[in-house]
N, C-alpha and C positions, 0 to 999 in steps of 0.2 A: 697424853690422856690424863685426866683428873677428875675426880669425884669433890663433888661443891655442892655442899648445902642436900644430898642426895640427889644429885646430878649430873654426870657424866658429861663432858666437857673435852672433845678433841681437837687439838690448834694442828696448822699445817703451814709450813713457810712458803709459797710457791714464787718468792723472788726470782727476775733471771739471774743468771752467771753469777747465782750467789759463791760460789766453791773459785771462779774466776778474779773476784773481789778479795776473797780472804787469801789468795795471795799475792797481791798486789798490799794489802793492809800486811802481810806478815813482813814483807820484804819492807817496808814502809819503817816496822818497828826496828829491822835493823837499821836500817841507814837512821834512823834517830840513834840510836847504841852506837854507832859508831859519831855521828855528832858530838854525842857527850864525854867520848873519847878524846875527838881533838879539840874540843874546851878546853879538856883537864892539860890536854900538851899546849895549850895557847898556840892552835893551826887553825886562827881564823876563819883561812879561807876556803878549807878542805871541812871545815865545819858548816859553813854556808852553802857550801854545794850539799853537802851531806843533809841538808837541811830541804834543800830546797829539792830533792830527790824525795825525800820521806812527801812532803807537804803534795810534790807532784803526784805520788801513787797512792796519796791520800783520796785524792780529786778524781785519778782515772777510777778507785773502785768506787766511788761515792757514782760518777756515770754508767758505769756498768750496773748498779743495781738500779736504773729506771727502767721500765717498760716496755717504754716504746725502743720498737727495736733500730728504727731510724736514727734514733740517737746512739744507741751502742754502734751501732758500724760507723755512724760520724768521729765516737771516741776514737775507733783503731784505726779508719784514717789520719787523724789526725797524730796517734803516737806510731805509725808508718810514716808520715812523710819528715816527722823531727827525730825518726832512726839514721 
């Protein structure tokens, strides 16, 4: 809530699986932390998977925050069947 100009002004987030997304996005920032971990060891390729884990749970909570919910149950099929 916020007073503007003498105007009262209240925002409301109504996102779905917004609380589902942020942790997808926090597990995200570690696997980048642990990335720049094996940089610093020169492990390549354990940085690249690391890499490419953070960028994937980037994508799944970026799908979880659309709408339509035909899309979201498409996300978890889809990270169901590459379990």
């Amino acid at each position: 809530m916020m007073l503007f100009k003498g105007q009262w002004f209240i925002a409301f987030d109504f996102r779905y699986n917004k609380q589902k997304a942020r942790e997808r996005l926090d597990a995200a920032e570690e696997f980048l932390k642990a990335s720049r971990i094996n940089r610093e060891k020169l492990l390549l390729r354990p940085m690249a998977e690391n890499l490419f884990a953070a960028i994937e749970l980037c994508i799944v909570a970026q799908m979880l925050l659309q709408a339509d919910k035909n899309y979201t149950r498409l996300c978890q099929t889809i990270m169901t069947s590459l379990s």
